[in-house]
N, CA, C and O atoms as a GROMACS GRO file, in nm:
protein
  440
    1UNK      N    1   0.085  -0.119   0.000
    1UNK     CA    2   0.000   0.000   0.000
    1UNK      C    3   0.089   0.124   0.000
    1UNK      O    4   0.206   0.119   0.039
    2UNK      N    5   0.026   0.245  -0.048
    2UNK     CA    6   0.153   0.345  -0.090
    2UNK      C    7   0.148   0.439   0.044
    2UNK      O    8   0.051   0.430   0.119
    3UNK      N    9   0.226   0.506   0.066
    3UNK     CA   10   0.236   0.623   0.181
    3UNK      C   11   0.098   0.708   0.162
    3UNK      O   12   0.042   0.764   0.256
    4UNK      N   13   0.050   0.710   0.023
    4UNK     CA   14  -0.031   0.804  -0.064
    4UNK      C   15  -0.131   0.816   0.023
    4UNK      O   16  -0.193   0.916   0.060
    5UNK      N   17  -0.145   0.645   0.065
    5UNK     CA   18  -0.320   0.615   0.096
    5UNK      C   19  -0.333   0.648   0.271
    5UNK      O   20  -0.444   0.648   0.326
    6UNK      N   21  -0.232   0.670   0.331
    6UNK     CA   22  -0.206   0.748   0.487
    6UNK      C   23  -0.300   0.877   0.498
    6UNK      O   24  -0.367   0.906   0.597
    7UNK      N   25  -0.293   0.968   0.348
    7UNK     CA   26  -0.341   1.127   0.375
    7UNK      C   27  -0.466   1.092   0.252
    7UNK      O   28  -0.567   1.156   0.280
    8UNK      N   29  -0.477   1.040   0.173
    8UNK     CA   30  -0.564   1.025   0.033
    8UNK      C   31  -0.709   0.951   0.108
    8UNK      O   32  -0.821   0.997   0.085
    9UNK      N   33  -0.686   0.830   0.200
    9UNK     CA   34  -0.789   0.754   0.229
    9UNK      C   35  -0.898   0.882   0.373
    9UNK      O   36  -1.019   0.901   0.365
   10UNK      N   37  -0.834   0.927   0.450
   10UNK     CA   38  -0.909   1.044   0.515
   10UNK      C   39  -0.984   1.132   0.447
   10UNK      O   40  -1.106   1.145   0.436
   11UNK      N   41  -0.869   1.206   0.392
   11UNK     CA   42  -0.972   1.305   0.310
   11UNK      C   43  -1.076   1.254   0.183
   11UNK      O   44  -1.162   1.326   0.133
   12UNK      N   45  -1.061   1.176   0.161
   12UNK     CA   46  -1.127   1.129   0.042
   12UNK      C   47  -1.304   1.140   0.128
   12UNK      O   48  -1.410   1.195   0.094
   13UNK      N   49  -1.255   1.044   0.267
   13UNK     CA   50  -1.403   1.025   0.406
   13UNK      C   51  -1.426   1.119   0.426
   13UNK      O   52  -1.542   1.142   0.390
   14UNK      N   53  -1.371   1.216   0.477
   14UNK     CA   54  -1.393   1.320   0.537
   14UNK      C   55  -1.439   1.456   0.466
   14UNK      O   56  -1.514   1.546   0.504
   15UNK      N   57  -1.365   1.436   0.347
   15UNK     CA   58  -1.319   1.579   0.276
   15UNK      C   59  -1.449   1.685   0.259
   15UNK      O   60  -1.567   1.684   0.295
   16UNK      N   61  -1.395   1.742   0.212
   16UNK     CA   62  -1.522   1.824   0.138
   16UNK      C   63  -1.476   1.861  -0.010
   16UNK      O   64  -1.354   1.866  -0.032
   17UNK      N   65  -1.555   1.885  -0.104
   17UNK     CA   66  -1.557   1.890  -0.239
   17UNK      C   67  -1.501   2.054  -0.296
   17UNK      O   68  -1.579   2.146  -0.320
   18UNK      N   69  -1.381   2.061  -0.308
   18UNK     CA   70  -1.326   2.174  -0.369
   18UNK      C   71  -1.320   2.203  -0.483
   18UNK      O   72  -1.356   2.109  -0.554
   19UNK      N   73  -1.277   2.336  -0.565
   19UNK     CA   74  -1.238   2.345  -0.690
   19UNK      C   75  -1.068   2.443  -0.657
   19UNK      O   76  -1.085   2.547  -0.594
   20UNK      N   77  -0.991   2.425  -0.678
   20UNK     CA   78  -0.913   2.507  -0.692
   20UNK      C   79  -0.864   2.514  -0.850
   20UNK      O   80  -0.875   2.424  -0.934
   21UNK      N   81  -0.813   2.634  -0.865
   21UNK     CA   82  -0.823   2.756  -1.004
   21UNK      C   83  -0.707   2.843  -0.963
   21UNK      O   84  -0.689   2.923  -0.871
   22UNK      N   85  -0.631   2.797  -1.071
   22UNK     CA   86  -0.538   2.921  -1.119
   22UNK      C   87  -0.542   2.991  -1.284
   22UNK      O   88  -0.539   2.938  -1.395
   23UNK      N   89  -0.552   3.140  -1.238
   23UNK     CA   90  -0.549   3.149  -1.376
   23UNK      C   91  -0.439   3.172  -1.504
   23UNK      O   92  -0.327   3.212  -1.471
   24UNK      N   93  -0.456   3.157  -1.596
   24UNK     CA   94  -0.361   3.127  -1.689
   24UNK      C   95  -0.307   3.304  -1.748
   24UNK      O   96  -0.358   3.389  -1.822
   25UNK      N   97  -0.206   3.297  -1.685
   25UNK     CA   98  -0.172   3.393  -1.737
   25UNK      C   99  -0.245   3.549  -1.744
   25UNK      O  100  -0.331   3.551  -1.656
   26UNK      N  101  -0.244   3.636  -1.793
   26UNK     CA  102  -0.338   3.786  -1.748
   26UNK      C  103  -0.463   3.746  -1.834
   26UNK      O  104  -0.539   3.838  -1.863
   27UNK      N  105  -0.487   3.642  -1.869
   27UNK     CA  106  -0.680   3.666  -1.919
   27UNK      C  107  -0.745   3.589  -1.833
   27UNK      O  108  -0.689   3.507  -1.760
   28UNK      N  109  -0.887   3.615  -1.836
   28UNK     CA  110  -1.009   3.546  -1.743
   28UNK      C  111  -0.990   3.408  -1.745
   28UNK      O  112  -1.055   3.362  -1.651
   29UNK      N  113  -0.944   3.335  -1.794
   29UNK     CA  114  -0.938   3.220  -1.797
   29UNK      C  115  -0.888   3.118  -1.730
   29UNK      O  116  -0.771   3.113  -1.769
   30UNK      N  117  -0.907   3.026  -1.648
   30UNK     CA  118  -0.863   2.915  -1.564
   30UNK      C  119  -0.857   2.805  -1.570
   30UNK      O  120  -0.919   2.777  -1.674
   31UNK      N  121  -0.813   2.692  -1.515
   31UNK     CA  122  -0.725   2.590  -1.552
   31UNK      C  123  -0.729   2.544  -1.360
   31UNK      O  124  -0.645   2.564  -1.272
   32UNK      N  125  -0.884   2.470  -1.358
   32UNK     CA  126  -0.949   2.367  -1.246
   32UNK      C  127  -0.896   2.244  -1.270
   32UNK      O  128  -0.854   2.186  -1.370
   33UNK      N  129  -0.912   2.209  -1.114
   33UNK     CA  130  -0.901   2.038  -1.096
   33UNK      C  131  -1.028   2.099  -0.930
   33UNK      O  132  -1.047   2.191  -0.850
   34UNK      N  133  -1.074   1.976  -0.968
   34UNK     CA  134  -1.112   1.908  -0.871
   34UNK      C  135  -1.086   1.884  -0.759
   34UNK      O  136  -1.154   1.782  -0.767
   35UNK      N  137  -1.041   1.881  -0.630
   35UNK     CA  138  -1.054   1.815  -0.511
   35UNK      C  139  -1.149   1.812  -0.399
   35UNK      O  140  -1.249   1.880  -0.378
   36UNK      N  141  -1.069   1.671  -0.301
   36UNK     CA  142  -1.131   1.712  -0.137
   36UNK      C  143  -1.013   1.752  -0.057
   36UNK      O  144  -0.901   1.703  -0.046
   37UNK      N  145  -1.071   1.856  -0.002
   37UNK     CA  146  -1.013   1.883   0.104
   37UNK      C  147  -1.104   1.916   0.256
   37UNK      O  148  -1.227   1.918   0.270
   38UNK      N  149  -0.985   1.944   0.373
   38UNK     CA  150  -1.038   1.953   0.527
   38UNK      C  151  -0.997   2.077   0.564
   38UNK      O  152  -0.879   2.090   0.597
   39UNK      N  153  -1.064   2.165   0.566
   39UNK     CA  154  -1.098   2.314   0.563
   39UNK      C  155  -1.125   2.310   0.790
   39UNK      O  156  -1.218   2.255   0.850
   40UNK      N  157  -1.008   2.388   0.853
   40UNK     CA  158  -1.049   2.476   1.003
   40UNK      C  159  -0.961   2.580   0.969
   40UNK      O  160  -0.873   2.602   0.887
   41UNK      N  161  -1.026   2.644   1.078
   41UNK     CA  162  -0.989   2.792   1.110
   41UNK      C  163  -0.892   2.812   1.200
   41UNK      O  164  -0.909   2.754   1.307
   42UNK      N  165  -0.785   2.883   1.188
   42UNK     CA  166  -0.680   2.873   1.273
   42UNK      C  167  -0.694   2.947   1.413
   42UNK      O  168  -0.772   3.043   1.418
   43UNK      N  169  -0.636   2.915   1.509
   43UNK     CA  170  -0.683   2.948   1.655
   43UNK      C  171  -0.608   3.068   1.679
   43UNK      O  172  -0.500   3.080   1.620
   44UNK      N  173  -0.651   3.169   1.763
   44UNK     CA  174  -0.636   3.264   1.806
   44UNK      C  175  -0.496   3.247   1.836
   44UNK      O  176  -0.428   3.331   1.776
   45UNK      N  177  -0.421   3.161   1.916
   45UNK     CA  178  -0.258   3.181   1.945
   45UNK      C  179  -0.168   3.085   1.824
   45UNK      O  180  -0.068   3.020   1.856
   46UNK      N  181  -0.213   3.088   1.709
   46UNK     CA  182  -0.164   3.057   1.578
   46UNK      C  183  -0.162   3.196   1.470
   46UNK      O  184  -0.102   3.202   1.363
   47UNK      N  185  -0.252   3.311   1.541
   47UNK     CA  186  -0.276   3.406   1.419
   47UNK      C  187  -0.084   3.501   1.429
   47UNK      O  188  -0.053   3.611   1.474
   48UNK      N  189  -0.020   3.414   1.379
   48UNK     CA  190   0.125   3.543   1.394
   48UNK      C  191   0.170   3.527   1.257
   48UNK      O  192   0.129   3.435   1.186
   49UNK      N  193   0.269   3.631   1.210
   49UNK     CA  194   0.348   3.608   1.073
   49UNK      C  195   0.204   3.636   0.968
   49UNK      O  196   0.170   3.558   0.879
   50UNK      N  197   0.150   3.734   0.994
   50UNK     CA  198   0.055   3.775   0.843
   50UNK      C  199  -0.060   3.678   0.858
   50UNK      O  200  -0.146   3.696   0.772
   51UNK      N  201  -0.085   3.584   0.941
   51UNK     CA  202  -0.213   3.547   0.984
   51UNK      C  203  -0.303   3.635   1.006
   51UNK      O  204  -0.267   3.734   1.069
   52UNK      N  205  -0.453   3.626   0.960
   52UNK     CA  206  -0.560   3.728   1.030
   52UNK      C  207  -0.647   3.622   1.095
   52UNK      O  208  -0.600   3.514   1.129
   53UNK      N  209  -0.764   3.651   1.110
   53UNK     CA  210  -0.885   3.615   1.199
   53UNK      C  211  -0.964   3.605   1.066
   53UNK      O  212  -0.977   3.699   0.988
   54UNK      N  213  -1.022   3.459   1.046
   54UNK     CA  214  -1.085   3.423   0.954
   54UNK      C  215  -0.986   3.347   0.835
   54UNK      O  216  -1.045   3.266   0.764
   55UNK      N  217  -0.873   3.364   0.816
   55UNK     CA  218  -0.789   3.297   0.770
   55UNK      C  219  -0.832   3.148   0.774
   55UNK      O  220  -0.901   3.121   0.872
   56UNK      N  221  -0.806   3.040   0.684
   56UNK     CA  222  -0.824   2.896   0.712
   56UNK      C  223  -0.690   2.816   0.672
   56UNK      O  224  -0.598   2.863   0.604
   57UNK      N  225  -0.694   2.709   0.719
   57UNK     CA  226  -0.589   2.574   0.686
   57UNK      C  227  -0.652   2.489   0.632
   57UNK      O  228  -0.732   2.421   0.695
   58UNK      N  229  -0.626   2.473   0.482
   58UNK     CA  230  -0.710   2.325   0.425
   58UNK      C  231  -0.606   2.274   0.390
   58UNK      O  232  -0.504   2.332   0.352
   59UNK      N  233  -0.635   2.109   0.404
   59UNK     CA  234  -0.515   2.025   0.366
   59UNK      C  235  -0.597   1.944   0.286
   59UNK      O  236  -0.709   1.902   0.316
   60UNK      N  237  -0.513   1.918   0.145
   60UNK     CA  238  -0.603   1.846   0.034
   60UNK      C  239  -0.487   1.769   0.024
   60UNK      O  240  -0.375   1.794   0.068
   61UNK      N  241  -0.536   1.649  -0.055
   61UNK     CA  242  -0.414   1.568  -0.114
   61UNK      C  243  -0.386   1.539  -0.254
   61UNK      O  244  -0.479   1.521  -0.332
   62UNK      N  245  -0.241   1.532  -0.296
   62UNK     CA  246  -0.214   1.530  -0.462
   62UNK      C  247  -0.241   1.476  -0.508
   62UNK      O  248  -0.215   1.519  -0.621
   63UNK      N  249  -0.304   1.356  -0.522
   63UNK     CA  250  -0.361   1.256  -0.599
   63UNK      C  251  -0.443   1.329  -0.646
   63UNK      O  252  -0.364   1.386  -0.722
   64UNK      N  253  -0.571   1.396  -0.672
   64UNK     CA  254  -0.647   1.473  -0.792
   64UNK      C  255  -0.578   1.559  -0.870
   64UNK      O  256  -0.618   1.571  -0.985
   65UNK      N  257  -0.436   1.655  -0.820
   65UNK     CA  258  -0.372   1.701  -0.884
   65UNK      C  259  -0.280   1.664  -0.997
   65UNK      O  260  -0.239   1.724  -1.097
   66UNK      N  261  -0.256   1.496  -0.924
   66UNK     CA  262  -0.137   1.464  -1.020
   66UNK      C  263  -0.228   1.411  -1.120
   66UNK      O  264  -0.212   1.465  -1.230
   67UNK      N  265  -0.318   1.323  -1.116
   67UNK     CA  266  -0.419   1.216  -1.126
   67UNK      C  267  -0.407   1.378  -1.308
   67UNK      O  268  -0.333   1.394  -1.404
   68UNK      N  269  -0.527   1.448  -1.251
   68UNK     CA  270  -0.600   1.541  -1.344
   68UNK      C  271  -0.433   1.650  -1.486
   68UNK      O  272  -0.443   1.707  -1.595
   69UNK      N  273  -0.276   1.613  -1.360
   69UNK     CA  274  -0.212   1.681  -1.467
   69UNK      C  275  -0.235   1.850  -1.489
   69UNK      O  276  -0.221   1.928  -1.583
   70UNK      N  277  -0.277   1.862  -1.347
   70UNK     CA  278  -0.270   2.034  -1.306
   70UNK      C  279  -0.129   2.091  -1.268
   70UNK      O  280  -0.032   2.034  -1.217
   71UNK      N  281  -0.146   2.205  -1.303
   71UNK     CA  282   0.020   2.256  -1.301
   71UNK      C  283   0.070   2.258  -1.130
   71UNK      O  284   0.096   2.370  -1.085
   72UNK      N  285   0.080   2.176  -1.066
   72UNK     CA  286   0.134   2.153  -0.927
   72UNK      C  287   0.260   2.224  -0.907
   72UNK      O  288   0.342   2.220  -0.998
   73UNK      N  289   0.284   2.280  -0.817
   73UNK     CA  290   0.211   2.256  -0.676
   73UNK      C  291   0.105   2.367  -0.668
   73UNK      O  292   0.086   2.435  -0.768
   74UNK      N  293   0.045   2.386  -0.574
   74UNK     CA  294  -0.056   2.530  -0.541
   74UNK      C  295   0.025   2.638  -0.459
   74UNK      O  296   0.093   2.630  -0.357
   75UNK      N  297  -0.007   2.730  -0.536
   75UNK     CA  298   0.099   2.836  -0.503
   75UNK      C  299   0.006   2.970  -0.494
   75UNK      O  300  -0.102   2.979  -0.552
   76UNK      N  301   0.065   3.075  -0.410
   76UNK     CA  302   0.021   3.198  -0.364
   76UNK      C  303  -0.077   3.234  -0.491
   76UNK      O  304  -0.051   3.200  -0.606
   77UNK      N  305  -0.164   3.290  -0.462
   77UNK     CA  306  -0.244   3.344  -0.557
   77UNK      C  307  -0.332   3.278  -0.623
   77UNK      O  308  -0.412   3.355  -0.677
   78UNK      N  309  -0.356   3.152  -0.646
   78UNK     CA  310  -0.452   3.028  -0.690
   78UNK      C  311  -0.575   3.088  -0.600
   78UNK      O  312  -0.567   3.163  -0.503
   79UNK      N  313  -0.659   3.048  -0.645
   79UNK     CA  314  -0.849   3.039  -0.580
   79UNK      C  315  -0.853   2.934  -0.570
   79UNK      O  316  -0.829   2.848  -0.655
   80UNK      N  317  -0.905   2.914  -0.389
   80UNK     CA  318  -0.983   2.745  -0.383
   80UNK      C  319  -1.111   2.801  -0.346
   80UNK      O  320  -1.119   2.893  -0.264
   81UNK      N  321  -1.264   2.721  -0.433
   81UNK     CA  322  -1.360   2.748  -0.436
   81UNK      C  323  -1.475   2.635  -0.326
   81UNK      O  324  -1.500   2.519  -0.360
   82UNK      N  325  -1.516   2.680  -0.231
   82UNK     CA  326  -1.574   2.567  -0.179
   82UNK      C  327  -1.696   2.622  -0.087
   82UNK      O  328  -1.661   2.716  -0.015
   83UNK      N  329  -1.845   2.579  -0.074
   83UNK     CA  330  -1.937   2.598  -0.043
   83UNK      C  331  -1.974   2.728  -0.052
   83UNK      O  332  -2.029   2.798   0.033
   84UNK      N  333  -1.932   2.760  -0.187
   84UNK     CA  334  -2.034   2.900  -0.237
   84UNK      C  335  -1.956   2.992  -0.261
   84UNK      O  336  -1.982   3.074  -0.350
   85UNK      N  337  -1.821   3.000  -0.174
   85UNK     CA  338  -1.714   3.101  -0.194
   85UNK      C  339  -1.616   3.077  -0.245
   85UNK      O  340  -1.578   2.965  -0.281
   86UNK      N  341  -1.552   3.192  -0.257
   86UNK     CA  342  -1.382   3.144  -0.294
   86UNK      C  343  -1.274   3.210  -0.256
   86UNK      O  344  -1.261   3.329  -0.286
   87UNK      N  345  -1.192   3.151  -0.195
   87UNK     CA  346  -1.064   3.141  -0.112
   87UNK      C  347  -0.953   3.186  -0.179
   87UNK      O  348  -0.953   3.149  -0.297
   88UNK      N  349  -0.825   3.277  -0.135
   88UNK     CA  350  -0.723   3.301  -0.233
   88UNK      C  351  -0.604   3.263  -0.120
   88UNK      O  352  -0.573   3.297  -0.005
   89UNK      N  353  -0.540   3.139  -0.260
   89UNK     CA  354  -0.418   3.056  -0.131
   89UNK      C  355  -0.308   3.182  -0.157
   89UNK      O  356  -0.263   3.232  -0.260
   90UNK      N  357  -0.284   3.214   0.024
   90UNK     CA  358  -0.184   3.293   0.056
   90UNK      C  359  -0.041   3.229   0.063
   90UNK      O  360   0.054   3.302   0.035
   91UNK      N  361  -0.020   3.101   0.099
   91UNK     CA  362   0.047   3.014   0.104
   91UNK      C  363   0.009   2.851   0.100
   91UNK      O  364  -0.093   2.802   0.150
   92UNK      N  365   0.132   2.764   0.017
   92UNK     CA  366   0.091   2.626   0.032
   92UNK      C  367   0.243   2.590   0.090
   92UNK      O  368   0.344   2.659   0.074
   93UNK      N  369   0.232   2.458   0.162
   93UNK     CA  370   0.370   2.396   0.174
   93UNK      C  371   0.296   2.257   0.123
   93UNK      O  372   0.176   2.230   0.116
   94UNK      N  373   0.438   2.164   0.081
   94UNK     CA  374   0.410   1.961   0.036
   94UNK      C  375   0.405   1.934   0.170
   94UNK      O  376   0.463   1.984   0.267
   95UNK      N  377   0.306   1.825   0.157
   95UNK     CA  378   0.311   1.727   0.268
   95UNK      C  379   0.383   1.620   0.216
   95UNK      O  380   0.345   1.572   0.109
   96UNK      N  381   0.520   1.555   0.295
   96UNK     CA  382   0.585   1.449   0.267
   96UNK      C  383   0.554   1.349   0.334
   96UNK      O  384   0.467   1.349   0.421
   97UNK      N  385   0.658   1.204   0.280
   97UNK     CA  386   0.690   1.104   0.364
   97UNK      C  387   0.822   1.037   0.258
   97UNK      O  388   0.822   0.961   0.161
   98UNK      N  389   0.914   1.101   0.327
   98UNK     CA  390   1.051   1.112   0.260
   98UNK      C  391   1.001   1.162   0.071
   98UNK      O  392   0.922   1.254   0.052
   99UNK      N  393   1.057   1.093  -0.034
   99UNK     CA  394   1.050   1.221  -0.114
   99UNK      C  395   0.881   1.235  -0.199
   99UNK      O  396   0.853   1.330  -0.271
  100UNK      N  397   0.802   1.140  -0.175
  100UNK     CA  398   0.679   1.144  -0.188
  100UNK      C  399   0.595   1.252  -0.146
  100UNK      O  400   0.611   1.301  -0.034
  101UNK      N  401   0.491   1.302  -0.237
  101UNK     CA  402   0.458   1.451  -0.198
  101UNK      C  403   0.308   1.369  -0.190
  101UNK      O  404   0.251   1.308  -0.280
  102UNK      N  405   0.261   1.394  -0.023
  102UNK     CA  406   0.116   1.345  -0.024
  102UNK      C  407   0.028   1.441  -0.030
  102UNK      O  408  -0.086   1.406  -0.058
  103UNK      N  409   0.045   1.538  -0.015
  103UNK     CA  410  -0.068   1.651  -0.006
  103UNK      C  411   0.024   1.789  -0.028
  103UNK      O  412   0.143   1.812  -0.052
  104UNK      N  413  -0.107   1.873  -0.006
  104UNK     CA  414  -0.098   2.062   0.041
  104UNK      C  415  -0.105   2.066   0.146
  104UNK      O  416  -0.159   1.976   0.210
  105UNK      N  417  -0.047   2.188   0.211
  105UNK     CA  418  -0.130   2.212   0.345
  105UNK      C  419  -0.130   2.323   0.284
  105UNK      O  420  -0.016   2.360   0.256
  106UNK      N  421  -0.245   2.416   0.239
  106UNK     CA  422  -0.301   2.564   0.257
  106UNK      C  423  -0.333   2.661   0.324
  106UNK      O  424  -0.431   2.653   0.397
  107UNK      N  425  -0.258   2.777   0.316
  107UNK     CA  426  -0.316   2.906   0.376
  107UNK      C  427  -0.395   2.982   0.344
  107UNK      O  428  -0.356   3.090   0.301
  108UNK      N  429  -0.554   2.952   0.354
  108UNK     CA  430  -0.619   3.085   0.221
  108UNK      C  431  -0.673   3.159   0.317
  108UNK      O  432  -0.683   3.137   0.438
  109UNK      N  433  -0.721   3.284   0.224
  109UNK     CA  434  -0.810   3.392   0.309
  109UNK      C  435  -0.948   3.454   0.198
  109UNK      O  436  -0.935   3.496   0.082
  110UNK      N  437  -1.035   3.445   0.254
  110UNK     CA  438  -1.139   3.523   0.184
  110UNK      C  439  -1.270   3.462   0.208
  110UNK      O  440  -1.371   3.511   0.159
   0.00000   0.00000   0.00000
């Protein structure tokens, strides 16, 4: 079984149904994939370093990214779209397990 299925088999249960969107270059146009991700709100003695209040942490995993052949990784400025709104990732870091990339962890705000 792969390291994959450690972070892929949770969120898949748990997740919730995302779109994240970057757009291509300076026209309206975007370039979606699909995911799940696990969307909380970061706690009051976490808000430091350009954190605000209302800020979130979603952690999705790469398998829809790699799977779909989206320009990976998710990077500052991408939109993740989920229950009506949409989110602008301030930051992403890889989730590893040595050089295997299992997920995002996301910083969005909006």
């Amino acid at each position: 079984m792969s390291e994959l299925n450690t972070l892929v088999e949770p969120i898949a249960r748990y997740g919730q149904s995302m779109m994240l969107r970057r757009r291509v270059g300076t026209t309206n146009a975007f370039t979606d994939v699909s995911v799940k991700g696990v969307a909380r709100a970061y706690q009051p003695n976490e808000l430091l370093g350009g954190l605000q209040q209302g800020d979130q942490r979603v952690v999705i995993s790469s398998k829809e990214i790699r799977d779909a052949g989206w320009p990976a990784p998710p990077a500052s400025g991408d939109l993740l779209v989920w229950n009506s709104s949409t989110r602008t990732v301030r930051g992403a870091r890889h989730i590893k397990i040595g050089e295997e990339i299992l997920g995002y962890d996301l910083w969005v705000r909006g």
